[in-house]
N, C-alpha and C positions, 0 to 999 in steps of 0.2 A: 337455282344456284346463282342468280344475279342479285343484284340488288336496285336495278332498274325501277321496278314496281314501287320504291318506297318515294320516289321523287314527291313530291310536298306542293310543288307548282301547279302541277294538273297543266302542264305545258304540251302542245301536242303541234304534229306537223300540219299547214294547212296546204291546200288545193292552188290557192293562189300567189303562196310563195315558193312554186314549181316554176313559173313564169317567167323570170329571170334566166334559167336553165333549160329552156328549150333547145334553143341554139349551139347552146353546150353539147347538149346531148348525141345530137343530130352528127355534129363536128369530130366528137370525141366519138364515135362508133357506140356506143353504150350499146346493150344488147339486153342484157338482164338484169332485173332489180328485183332483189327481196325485202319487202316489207317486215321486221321485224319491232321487235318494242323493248321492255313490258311487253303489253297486248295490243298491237295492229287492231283487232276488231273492235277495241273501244274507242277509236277515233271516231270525231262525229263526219267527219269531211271522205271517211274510207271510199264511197263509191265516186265522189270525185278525183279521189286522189288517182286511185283506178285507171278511170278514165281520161284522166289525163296521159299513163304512161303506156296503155294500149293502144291510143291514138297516133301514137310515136312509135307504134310495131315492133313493143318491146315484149320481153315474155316476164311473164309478175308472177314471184313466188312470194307463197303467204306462208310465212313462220309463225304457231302461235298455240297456246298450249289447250287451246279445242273445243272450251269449257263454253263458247259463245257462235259455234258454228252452227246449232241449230237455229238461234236466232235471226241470223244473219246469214242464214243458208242462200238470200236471191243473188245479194248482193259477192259473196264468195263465188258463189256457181257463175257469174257472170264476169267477174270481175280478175280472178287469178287463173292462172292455165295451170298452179302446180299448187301444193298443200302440204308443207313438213308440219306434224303437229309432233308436241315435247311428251313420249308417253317412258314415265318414270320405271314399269314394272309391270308387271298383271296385277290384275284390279286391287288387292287390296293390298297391294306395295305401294301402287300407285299414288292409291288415296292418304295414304299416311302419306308418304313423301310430300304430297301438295296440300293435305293437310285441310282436303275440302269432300266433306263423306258424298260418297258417289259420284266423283267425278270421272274414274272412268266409265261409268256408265252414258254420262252427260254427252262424253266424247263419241261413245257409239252413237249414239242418237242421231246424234249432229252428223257424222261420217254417212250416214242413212239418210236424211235430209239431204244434204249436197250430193248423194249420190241420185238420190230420185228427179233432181233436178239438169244434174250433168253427170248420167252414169259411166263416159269414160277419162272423165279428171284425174291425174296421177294423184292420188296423196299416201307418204310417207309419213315416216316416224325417226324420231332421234334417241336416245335414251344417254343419257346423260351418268357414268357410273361412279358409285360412291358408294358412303358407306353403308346404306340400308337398301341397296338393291343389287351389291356386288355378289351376290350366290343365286339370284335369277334372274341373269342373261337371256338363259335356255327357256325358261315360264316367259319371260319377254319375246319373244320370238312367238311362242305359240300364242301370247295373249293378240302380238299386232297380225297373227293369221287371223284370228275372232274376229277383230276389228275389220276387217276384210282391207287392209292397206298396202300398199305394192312392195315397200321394202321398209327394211328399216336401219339403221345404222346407231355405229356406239363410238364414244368418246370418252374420255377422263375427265373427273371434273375438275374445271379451273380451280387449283385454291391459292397461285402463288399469284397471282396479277391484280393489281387495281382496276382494271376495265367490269364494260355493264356497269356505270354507274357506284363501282366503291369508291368513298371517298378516299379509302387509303388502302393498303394490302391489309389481307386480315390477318385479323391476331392470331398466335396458336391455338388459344382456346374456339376460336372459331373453325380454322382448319381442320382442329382435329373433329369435329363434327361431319365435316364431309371426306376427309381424309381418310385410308385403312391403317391399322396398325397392322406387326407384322404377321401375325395369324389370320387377319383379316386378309391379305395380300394373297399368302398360300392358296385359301382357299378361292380367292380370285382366281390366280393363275391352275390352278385347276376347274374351274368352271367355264376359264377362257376353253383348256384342254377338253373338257368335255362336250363345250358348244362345237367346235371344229370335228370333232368326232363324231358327232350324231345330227350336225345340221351341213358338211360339208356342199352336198348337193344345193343347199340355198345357198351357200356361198359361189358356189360355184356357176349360178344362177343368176347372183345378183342380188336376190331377195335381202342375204346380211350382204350390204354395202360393200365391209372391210374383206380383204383377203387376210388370212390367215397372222401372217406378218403383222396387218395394221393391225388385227386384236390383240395379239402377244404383246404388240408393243402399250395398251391400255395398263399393263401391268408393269411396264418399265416405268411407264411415268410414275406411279405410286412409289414402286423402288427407289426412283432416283428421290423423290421425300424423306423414304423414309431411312435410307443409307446413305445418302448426299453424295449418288454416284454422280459422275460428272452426265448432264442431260446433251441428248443431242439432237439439232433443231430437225424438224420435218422440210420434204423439199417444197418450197413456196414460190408464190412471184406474185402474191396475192396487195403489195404495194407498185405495182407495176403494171397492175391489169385491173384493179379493184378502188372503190374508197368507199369508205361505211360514214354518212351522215348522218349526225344524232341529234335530235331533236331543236337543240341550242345554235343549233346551223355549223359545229364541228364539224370538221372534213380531219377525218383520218385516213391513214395507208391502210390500216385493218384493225380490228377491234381493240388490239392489244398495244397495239405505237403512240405517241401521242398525237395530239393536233397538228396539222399542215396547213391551215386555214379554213374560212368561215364562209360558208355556203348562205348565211344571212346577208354578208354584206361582198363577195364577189360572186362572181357564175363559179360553176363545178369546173370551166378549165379552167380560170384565175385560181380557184383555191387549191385544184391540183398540182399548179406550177406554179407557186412563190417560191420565193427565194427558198424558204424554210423546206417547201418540199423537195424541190430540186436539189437543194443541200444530204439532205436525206436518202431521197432514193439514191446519190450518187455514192455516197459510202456506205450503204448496208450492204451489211454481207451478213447472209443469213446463216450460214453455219456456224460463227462465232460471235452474232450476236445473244445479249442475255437473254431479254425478250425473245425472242422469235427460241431460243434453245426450250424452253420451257413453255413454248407454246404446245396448246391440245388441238385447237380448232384451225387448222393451214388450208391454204387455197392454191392447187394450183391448176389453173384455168390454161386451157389449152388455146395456144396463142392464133 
């Protein structure tokens, strides 16, 4: 659902422009960094970049859609303490949606690999919901049992934001792609109804991430599309505790805000505190902003 992957540059982050940011890091408390992309495991600098934020006693989550874990099983097993991988559906929802035949297979493998080598590594799953995997939730769930993965969590898919790399907001003909209509929704919000009914004990577990609420609300977001009810923001603070660096050395609040400065050319606390960002963080208010109201993906990190 990004459009990350189609970058043109083959631009990537290196090992030695962390260096600048050491200091930062140390200063600033940083605690946790997720590696995400595109795809993290196709850097070529991954095990230095690793070890560069391990060395600094930080914990490294690897985001990444899984298809490259057996390969790179030494450097995974050594090098991240966690593992969210992107799995769309049971296997052959999965595979249509990524649209690469046997890729969930690929993923088990890989998940077998890293575990032979660090049998007790967290790795998750995220499932992203849209329109060709909104009626198996509930197969999703049992497929990330198969997989043998600790838990797994669901989201709505972005279609209203320019982030991940859109050059602009997508069209409607795009949208409606990932988008439900409103018999599609029904059947959502019944399938929400049903996973809560017959998986409650993982919810209640932990195993599905979301409590009850969080998934009902996967179906308000579609609603407020498709009826242009008024949207309303999730609780956040994820510009106040967080910044997402993109490749181009962008320092953002979170995925979905724009730039607050450039991690190319100042440290991580200069670029978190320009004028532009301080400007920023001092008048958002997340309840009634646009952005953050139609935000899917929020963060709120316990202070």
């Amino acid at each position: 659902m990004c459009d990350i992957w189609k970058r043109k540059d083959g631009r990537e982050c290196h090992a030695a422009d962390l260096e600048r940011h050491r200091e930062s890091i140390r200063t600033l408390g940083v605690k946790h960094v997720v590696l995400s992309g595109g795809e993290p495991l196709l850097n070529r600098e991954l095990e230095a970049i690793c070890g560069f934020f391990r060395n600094l006693g930080l914990r490294v989550t690897l985001l990444t859609t899984g298809l490259l874990l057996q390969k790179k099983a030494d450097i995974v097993a050594s090098g991240f303490d966690d593992i969210i991988i992107s799995i769309d559906g049971p296997p052959d929802v999965h595979d249509r949606i990524r649209r690469v035949s046997g890729a969930f297979q690929v993923i088990q493998k890989g998940v077998l690999e890293v575990r032979a080598r660090r049998p007790g590594i967290p790795i998750s799953c995220r499932t992203t919901v849209q329109k060709l995997n909104h009626t198996h939730l509930r197969a999703t769930v049992s497929a990330t049992r198969s997989l043998g993965l600790d838990s797994i969590s669901f989201l709505a898919a972005d279609i209203s934001s320019a982030a991940f790399n859109r050059e602009e907001r997508w069209a409607p003909e795009r949208q409606n792609e990932i988008a439900l209509s409103r018999a599609e929704l029904m059947e959502l919000e019944e399938e929400i109804e049903l996973l809560i009914q017959m998986h409650q004990e993982d919810i209640d577990k932990g195993f599905i991430t979301e409590g009850n609420a969080k998934l009902r609300r996967i179906g308000a977001r579609f609603r407020e599309h498709i009826e242009g009810t008024p949207p309303k923001a999730p609780i956040c603070n994820a510009p106040w505790v967080s910044a997402v660096i993109e490749v181009d050395g962008s320092v953002r609040p979170c995925f979905f805000h724009p730039p607050i400065g450039n991690a190319h050319k100042l440290t991580l606390e200069e670029a978190i505190n320009t004028e532009t960002a301080l400007s920023f963080r001092s008048r958002l208010k997340i309840a009634s902003n646009p952005t953050c109201q139609h935000c899917v993906c929020s963060l709120n990190y316990p202070r």
